[in-house]
C-alpha positions in Angstrom: -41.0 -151.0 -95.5 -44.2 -148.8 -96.3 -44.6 -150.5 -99.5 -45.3 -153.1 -97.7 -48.4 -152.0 -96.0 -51.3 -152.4 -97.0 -54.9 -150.2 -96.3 -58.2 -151.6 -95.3 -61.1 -149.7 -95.7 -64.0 -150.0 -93.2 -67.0 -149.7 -94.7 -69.3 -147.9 -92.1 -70.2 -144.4 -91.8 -70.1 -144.2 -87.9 -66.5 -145.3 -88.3 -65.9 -142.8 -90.6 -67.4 -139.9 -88.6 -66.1 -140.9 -84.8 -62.5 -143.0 -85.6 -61.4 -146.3 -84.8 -60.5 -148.3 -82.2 -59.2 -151.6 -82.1 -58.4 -154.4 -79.4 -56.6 -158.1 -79.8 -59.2 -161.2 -79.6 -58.3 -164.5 -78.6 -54.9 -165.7 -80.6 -54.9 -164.1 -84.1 -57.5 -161.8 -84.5 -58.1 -158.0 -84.0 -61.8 -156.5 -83.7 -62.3 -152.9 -85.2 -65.1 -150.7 -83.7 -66.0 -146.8 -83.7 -64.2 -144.9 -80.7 -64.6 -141.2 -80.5 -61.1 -140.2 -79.0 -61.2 -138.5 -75.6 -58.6 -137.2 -73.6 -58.2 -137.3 -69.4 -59.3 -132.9 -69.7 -62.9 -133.9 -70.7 -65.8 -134.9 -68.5 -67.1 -138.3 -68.6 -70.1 -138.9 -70.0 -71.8 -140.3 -73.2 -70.7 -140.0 -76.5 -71.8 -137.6 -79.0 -72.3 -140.2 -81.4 -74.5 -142.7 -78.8 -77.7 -143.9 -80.2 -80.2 -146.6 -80.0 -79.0 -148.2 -83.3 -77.1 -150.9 -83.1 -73.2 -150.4 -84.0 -70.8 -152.7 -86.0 -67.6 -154.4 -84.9 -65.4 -155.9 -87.3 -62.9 -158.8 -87.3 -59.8 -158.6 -89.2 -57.4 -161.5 -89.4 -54.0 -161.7 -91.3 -54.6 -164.4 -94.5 -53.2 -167.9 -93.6 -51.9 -169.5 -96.7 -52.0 -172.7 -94.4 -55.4 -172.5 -93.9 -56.3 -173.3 -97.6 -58.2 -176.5 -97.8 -55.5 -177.6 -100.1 -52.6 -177.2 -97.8 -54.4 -179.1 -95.2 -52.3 -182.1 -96.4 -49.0 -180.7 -96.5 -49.5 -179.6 -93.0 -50.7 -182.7 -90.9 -48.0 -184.8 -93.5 -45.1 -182.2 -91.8 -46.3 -182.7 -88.6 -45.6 -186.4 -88.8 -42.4 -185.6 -90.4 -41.5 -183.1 -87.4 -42.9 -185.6 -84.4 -40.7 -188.8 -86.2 -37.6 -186.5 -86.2 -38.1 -185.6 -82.6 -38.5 -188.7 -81.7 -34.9 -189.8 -83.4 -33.0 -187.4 -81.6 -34.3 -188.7 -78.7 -33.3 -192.2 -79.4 -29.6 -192.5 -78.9 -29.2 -195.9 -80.4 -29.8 -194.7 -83.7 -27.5 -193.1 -86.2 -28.4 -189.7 -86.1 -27.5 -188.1 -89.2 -28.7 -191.5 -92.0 -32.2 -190.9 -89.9 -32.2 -186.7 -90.3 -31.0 -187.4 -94.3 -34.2 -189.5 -94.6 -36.4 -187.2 -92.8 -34.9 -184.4 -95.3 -36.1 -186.4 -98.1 -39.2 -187.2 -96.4 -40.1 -183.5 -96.2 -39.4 -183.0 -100.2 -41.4 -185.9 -101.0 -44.5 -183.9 -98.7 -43.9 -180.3 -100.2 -43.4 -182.3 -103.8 -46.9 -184.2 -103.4 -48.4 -180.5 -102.5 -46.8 -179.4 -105.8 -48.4 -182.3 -107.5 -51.9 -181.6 -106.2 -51.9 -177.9 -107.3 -50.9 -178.7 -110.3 -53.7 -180.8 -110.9 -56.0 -178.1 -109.1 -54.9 -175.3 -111.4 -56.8 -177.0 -114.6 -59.6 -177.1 -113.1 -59.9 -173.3 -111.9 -60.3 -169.7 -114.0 -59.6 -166.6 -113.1 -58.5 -165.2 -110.0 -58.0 -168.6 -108.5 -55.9 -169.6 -111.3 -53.8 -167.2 -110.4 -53.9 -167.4 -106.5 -52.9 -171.2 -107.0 -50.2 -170.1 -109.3 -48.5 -168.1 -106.9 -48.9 -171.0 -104.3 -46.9 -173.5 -106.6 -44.1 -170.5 -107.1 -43.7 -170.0 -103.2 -44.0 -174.2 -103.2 -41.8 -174.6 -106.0 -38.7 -171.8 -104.5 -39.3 -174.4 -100.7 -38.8 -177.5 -102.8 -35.3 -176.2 -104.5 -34.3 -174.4 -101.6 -34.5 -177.4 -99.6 -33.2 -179.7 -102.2 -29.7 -177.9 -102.0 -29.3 -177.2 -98.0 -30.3 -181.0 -97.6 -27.3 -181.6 -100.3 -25.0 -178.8 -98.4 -26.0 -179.2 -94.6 -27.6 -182.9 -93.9 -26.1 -185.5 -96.3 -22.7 -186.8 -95.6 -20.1 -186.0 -98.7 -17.4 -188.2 -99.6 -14.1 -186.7 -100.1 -16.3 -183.4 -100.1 -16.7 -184.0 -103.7 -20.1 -182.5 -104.0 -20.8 -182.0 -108.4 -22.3 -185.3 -108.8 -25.1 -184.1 -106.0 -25.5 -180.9 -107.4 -26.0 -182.4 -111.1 -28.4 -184.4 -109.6 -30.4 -181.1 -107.9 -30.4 -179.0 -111.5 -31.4 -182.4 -113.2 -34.2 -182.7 -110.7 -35.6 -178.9 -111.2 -34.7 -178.3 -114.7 -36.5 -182.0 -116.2 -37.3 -180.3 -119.6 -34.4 -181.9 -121.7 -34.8 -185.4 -120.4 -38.5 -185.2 -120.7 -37.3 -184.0 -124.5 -34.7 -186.6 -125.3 -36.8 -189.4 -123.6 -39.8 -188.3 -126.0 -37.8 -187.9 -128.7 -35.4 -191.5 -128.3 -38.9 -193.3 -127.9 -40.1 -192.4 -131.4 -39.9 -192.0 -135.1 -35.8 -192.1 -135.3 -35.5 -191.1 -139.0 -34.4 -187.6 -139.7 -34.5 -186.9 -135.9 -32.2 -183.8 -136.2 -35.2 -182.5 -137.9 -37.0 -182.1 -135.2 -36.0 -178.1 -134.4 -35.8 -179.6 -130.6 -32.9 -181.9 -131.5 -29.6 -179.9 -131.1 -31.0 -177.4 -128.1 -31.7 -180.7 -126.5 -28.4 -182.3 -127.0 -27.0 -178.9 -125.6 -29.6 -178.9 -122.8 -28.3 -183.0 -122.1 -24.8 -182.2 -122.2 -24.9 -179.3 -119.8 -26.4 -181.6 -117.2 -23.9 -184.0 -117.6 -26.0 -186.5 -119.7 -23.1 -187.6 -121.7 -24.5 -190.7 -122.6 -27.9 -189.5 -123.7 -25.8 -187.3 -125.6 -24.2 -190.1 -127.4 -27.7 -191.5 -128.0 -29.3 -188.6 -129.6 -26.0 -188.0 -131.8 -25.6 -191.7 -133.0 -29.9 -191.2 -134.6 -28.1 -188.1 -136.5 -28.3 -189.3 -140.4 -24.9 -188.3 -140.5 -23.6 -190.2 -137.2 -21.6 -192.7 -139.7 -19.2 -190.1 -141.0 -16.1 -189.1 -139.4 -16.7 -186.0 -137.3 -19.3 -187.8 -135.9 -17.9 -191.2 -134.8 -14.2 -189.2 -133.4 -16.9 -187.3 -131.2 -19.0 -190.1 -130.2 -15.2 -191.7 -129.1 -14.1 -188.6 -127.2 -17.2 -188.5 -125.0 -17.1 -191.8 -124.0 -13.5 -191.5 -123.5 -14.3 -188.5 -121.1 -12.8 -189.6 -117.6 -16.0 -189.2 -114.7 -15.0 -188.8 -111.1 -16.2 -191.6 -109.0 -15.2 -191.2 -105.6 -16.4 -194.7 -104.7 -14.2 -196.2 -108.2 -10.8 -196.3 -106.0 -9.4 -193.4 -108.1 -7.4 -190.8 -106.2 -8.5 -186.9 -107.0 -5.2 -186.3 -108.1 -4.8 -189.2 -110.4 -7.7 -188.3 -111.6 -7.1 -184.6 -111.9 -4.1 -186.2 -114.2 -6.8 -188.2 -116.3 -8.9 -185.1 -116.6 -5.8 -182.9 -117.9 -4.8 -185.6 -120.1 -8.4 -186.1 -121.9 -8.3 -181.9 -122.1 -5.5 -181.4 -124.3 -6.0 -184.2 -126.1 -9.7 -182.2 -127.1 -8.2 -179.3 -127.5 -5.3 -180.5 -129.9 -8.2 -181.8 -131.8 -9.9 -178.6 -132.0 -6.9 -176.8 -133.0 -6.6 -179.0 -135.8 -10.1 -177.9 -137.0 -11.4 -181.6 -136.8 -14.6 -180.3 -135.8 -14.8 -177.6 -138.3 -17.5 -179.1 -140.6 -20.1 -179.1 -137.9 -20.8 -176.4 -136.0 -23.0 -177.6 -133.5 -20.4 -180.6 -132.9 -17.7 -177.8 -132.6 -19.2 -176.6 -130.1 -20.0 -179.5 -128.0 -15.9 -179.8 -128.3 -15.3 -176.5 -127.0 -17.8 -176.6 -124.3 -16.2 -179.9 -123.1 -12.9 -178.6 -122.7 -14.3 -175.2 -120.7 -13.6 -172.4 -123.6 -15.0 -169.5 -122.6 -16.4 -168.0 -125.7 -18.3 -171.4 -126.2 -19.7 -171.1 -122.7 -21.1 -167.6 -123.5 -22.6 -168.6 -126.4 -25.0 -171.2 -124.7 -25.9 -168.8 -122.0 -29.1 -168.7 -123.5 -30.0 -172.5 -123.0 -29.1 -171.5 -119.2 -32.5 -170.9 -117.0 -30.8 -169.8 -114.2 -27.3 -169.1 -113.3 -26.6 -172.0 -111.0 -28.0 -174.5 -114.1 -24.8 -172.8 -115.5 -23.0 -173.3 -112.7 -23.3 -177.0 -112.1 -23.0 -177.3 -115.8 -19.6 -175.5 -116.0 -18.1 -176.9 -112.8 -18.7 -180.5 -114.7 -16.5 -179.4 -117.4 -14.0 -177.3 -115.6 -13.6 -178.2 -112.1 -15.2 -182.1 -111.8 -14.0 -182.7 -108.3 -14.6 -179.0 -107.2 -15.4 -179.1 -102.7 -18.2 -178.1 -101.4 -16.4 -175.3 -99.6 -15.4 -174.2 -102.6 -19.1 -173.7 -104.6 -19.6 -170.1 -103.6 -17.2 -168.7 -105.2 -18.0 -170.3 -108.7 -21.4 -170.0 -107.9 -20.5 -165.9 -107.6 -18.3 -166.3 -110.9 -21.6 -167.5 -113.3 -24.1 -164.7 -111.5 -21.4 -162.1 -112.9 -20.9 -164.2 -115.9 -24.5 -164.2 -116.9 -24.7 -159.9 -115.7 -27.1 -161.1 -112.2 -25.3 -159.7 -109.6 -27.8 -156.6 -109.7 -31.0 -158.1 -111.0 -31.2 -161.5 -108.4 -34.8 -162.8 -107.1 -35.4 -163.6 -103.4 -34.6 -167.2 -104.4 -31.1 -166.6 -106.0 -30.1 -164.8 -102.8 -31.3 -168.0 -100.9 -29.3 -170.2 -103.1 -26.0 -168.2 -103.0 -26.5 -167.9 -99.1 -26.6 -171.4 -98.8 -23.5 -172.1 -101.2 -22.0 -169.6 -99.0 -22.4 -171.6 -96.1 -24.1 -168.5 -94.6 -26.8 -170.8 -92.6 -28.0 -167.7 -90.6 -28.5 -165.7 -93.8 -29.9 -168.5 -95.2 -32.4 -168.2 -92.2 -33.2 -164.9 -92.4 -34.3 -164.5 -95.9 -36.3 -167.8 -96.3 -38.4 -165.7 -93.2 -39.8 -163.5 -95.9 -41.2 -166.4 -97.7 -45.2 -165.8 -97.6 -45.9 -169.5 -96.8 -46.6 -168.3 -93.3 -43.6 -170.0 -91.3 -44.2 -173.5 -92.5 -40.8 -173.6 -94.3 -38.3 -171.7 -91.9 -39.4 -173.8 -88.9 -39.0 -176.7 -90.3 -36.3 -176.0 -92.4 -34.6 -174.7 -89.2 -36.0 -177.8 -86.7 -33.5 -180.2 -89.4 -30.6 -178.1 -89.5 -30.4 -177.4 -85.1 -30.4 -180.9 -84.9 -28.2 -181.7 -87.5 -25.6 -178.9 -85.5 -25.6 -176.8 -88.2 -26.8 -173.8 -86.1 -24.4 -174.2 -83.0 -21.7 -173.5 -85.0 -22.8 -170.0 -85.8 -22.7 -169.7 -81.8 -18.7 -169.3 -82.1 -19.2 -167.2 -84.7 -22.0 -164.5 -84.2 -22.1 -162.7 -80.9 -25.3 -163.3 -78.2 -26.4 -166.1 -80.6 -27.9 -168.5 -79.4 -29.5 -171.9 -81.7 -31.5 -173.2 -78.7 -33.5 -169.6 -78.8 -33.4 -168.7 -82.1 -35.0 -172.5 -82.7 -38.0 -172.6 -80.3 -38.7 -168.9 -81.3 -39.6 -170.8 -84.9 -41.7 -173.2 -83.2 -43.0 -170.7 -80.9 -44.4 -169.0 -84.0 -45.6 -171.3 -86.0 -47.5 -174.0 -83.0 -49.4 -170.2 -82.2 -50.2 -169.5 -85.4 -52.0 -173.3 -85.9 -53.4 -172.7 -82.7 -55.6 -170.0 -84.1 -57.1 -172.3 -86.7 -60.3 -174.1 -85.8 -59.4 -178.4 -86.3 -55.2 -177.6 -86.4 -55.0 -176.7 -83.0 -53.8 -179.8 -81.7 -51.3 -179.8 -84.4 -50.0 -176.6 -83.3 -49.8 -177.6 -79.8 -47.3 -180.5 -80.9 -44.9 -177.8 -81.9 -45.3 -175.7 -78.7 -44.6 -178.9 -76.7 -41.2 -178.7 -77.9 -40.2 -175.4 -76.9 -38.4 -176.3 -73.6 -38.5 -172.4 -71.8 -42.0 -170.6 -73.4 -44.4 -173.5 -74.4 -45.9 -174.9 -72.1 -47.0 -171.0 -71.0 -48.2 -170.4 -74.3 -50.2 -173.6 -74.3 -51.4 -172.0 -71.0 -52.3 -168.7 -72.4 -54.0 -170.0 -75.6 -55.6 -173.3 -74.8 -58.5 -171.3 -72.7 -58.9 -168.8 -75.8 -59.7 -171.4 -78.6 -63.5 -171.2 -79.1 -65.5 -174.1 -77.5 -67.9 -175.0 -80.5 -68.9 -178.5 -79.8 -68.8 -180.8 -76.3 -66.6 -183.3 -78.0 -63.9 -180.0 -79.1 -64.4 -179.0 -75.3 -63.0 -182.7 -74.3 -60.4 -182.7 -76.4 -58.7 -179.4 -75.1 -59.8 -180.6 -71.8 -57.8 -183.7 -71.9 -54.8 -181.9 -73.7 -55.0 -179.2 -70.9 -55.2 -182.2 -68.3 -52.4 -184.1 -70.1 -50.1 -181.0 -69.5 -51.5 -180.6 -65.9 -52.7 -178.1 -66.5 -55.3 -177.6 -63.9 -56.6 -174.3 -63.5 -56.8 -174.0 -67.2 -59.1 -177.6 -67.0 -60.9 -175.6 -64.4 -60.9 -172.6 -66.5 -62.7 -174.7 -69.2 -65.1 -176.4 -67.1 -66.4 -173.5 -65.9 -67.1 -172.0 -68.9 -69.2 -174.5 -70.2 -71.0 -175.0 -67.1 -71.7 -171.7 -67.3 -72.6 -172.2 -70.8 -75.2 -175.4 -70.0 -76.3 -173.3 -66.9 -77.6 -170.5 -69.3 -79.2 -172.7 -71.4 -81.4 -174.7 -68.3 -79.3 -178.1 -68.5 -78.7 -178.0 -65.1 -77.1 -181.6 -64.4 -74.9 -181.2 -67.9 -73.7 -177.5 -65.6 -73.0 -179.4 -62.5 -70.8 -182.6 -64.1 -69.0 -179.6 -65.9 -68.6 -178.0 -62.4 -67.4 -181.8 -60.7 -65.4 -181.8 -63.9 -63.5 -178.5 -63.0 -63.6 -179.5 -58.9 -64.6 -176.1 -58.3 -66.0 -176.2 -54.8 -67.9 -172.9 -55.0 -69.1 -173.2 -58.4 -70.0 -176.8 -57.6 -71.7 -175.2 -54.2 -73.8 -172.9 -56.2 -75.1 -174.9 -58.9 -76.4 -177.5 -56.0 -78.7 -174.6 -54.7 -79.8 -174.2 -58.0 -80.4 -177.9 -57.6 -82.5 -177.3 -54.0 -84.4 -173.7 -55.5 -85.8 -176.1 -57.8 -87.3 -178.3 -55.5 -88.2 -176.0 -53.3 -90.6 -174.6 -56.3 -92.0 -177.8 -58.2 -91.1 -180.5 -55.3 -89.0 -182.2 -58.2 -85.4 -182.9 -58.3 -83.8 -182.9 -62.3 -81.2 -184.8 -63.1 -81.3 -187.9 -60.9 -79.4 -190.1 -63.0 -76.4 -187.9 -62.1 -77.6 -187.7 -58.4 -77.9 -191.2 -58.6 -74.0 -191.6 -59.8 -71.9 -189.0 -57.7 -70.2 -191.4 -56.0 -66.8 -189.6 -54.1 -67.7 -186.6 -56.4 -70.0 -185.6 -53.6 -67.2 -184.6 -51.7 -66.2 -181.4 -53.8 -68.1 -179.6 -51.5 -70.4 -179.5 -48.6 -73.6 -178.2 -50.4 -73.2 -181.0 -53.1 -72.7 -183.8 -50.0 -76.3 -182.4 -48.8 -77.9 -182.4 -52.0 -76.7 -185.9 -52.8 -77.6 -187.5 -49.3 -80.7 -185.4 -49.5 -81.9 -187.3 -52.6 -80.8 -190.3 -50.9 -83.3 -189.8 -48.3 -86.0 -189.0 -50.9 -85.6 -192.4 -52.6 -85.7 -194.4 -49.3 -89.2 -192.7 -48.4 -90.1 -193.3 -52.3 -89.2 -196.8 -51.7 -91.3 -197.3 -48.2 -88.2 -197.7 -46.1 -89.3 -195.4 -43.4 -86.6 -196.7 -41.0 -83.6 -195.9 -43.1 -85.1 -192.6 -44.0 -85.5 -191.4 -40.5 -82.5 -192.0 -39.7 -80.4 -190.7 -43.0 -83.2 -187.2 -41.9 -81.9 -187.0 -38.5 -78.6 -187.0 -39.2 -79.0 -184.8 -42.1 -80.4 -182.2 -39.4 -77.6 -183.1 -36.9 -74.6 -182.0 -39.6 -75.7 -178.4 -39.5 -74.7 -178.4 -43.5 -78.6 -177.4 -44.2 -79.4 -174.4 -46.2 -81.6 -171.5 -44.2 -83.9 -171.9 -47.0 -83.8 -175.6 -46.9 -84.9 -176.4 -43.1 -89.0 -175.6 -43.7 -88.5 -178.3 -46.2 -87.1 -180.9 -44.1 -89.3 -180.3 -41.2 -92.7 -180.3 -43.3 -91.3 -183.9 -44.7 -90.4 -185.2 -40.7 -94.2 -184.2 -40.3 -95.5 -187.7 -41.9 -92.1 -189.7 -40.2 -92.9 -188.5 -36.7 -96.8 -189.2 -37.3 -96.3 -192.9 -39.2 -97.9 -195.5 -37.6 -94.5 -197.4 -36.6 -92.4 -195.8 -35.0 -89.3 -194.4 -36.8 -88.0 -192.0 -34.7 -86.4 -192.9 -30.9 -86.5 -191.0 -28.3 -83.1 -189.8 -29.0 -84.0 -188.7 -32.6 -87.0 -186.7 -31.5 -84.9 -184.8 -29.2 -82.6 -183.9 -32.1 -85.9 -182.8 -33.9 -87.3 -180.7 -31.3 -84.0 -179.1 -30.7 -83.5 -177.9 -34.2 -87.0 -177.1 -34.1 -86.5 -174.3 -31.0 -83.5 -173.4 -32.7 -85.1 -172.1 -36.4 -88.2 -171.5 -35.0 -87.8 -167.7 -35.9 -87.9 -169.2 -39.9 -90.9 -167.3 -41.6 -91.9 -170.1 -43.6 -92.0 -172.3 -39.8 -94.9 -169.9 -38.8 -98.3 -171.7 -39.8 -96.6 -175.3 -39.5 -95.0 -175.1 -35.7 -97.3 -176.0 -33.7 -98.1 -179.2 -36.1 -94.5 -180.2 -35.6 -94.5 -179.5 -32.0 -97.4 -181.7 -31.6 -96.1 -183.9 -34.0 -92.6 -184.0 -32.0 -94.5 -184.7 -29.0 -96.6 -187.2 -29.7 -93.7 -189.4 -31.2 -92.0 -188.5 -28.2 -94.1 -190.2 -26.0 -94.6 -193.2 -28.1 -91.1 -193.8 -28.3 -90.6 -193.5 -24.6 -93.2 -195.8 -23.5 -92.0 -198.4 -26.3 -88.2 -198.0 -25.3 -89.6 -198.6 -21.3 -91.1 -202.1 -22.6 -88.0 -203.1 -24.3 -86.1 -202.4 -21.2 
């Protein structure tokens, strides 16, 4: 374990004099600062170390292979994949496991066009980068022929269990070389082609994978393909019985072809048919399983399961897929592995063990950040492969041990700055802790840009998430407030219906006007609509600016009126009264009459109540005599109506 660790150094001298400190910041980052260490025995006070000079604080985040631009692709392209196979289990109409085989294959076909594309990348580069991209298509490369066999073992549907011809097809697949070879070689000059050093390595290469007839091709461009030895072992290879489980052939009748075809080699051998060739001896001996021949070609064996799916053709052709591990434990001892196997043979053998859980456990250390366990594990719970273990293995549970993957990985894309959302897919799927992790996270990602701020604003409303759409809202009201955009602060505020927020910001609204005699924003305070309602300030302020467009606009009546009831609702700010009584002044004073009777009371009775205001003092008596004048106007032109 402590080889693993790694050290950081810090390169600041106050650091290095007072110690470190360091506290969690939002998701997947840690800040590092100077602390001087104190314990509850000494007295509070300043630091030794305090001084006017500015100190440093620095971020440290763990290195997402993910976050490379060039993984960007295989990402978003997964997340599809994920999302489609969600939505198939949740279709019962369909057939479950055809749809999960092709969603197996669909994820290959994503981590193979990653492969591709650093391939291409890794021309282009020198250096360091070389080498970084080298180790990405290792770790991509191991995902690929991981997958490749637990999508042969776990998802696809085996006939008869009879599972060589798929894992021919797998080595074929990884180890191309002597296809590529033959192909190249078939597709030229075909004179003297055994001169070509390549020839007979390929031919062994071709018959270990089962290519029997591209054996026969290569063997018949020999210039000695007419003579004997030649033509007897072109005949016994394609007399060589192949299982077909689909050709109507029992196993056992088979098995009886097979044993047949055998000695009938062997009594050839025996005979020393083969004698005159060496290389063609061989290809005899191999075919009938001798194990000195085998050893002899360990050497054209990569790996030990090449070997394996080579020497299960020839010796056990309809071998079960329950039956792999213990062959494929037979070649690691046969080739002297057993002590000297990489992280990805122990994968292999797990799987070909049917240990799913160890399977699970060691494609964890993979340093692809999570990408290939969750996924990897997301197939194989819904394929069923991981509630079987619950008979098996004691307090486990697939359900958990699932959505902890998910819960891992949707956090970790949360902490990137445009995969968010794509991480938030994978949280919505964890039925007990995701939608509380959505909560916890969702107000932490940074709010860079308006349009980011709507988008985890409508994903925070999509989940209902309200007081985390509140949270939000706030924030950047806050934000706008800071910065003077006062109406962009209060549709933030109506955004997050926050009634005192909403309160506050309108007596920002009415401070204003109370110094310049201007109102801002009255395109908004032309458009609140119901929003005026979110809380009693805001309904003053809106009706308020109501008023001041009707005495813009010379409707004195409708004013008046929308003023007197304005001073009736006792909603009015202390601060605001002096300014509605200084604009009653000119009403009460107009040459038509505006006010009733009735109204002027109301006036003159607020009046005697705020009369105490300090900003009232030089301008009462005006609005006495103001009151009282209109007062007696109205009275003796109500008595005429009547």
């Amino acid at each position: 374990m402590e080889g693993d660790l790694k050290t950081f150094i810090i390169p600041n001298d106050l650091c290095r004099r007072t110690g470190l400190a360091a506290s969690w910041t939002p998701i997947n980052q840690m800040s590092v600062f100077a602390y001087e260490k104190r314990n509850v025995r000494q007295k509070d006070g300043p630091s030794n170390f305090a001084s006017s000079q500015p100190s440093s604080v620095f971020l440290l985040r763990q290195h997402v292979l993910l976050f490379q631009p060039i993984l960007r692709k295989l990402v978003n392209e997964s997340n599809g994949a994920f999302l489609n196979l969600q939505g198939v289990i949740s279709d019962k109409t369909l057939d479950h496991k055809s749809e999960l085989l092709k969603l197996s294959r669909q994820y290959r076909s994503i981590v193979r066009a990653c492969l591709e594309d650093l391939q291409d990348d890794i021309t282009k580069v020198e250096g360091e980068d070389k080498e970084t991209l080298q180790d990405y298509i290792t770790i991509f490369y191991s995902i690929e022929c991981i997958w490749h066999l637990c999508e042969i073992l776990f998802v696809d549907t085996i006939p008869g269990n009879i599972v060589l011809p798929l894992l021919l097809d797998w080595v074929r697949f990884h180890f191309p070389k002597h296809e590529r070879n033959a192909a190249n070689m078939l597709s030229g000059d075909l004179i003297g082609l055994e001169a070509n050093p390549e020839f007979w390595p390929t031919v062994i290469g071709s018959l270990l994978q089962g290519r029997v007839k591209v054996v026969r091709a290569l063997l018949k461009q020999h210039s000695a393909s007419d003579s004997h030895v030649f033509r007897l072992v072109d005949q016994i290879l394609k007399a060589m019985p192949v299982y077909n489980v689909f050709s109507g052939t029992s196993v056992s009748e088979f098995n009886i072809q097979w044993r047949h075809w055998t000695v009938d080699v062997q009594s050839k051998i025996d005979a020393k048919m083969f004698v005159t060739s060496p290389n063609l001896n061989l290809i005899m001996r191999l075919v009938v399983g001798e194990e000195t021949a085998w050893t002899e070609i360990q050497s054209h064996c990569e790996t030990w399961y090449e070997l394996l799916a080579a020497w299960l053709f020839y010796t056990e052709p309809t071998v079960k897929i329950f039956e792999v591990g213990q062959f494929a434990k037979h070649c690691i001892t046969k080739m002297r592995m057993r002590n000297n196997m990489k992280h990805l043979d122990r994968v292999l053998l797990a799987a070909m063990e049917f240990d799913v859980l160890q399977v699970i456990k060691e494609i964890q250390h993979m340093s692809e950040n999570g990408w290939f366990v969750t996924h990897l594990t997301d197939l194989l719970y819904h394929a069923g492969k991981l509630s079987n273990l619950e008979k098996e293995v004691e307090t486990f549970s697939a359900e958990k041990l699932h959505e902890s993957f998910l819960l891992d990985y949707g956090s970790l894309l949360m902490g990137h700055k445009s995969l968010w959302q794509v991480g938030l897919s994978y949280l919505d799927f964890c039925p007990t802790e995701g939608l509380k992790a959505i909560e916890l996270i969702l107000p932490r990602i940074p709010l860079e840009t308006e349009a980011k701020t709507q988008k985890i604003l409508r994903e925070a409303k999509n989940r209902e998430l309200v007081h985390v759409a509140q949270s939000i809202c706030k924030v950047q009201g806050m934000k706008s407030l800071k910065r003077g955009r006062l109406g962009n602060a209060l549709t933030w505020a109506l955004k997050s219906q926050d009634g005192p927020f909403t309160s506050f910001l309108a007596d920002k609204f009415l401070h204003e006007y109370t110094k310049d005699g201007k109102l801002a924003s009255t395109d908004l305070l032309d458009n609140l609509g119901s929003c005026m309602l979110a809380s009693d300030r805001l309904i003053f302020l809106g009706k308020y600016y109501e008023f001041h467009k009707l005495y813009q606009s010379g409707e004195y009546k409708e004013a008046a009126n929308l003023l007197v009831s304005l001073l009736a609702s006792k909603i009015i700010p202390n601060y605001f009264w002096y300014v509605l009584f200084i604009e009653a002044i000119p009403l009460l004073e107009s040459e038509e009459i505006v006010f009733s009777s009735n109204d002027t009371y109301t006036i003159i009775h607020c009046l005697e109540e705020k009369e105490d205001l300090p900003e009232l003092k030089d301008k009462i008596e005006i609005l006495r005599l103001a009151a009282a004048r209109n007062l007696s106007r109205a009275l003796t032109y109500e008595a005429q109506l009547v």
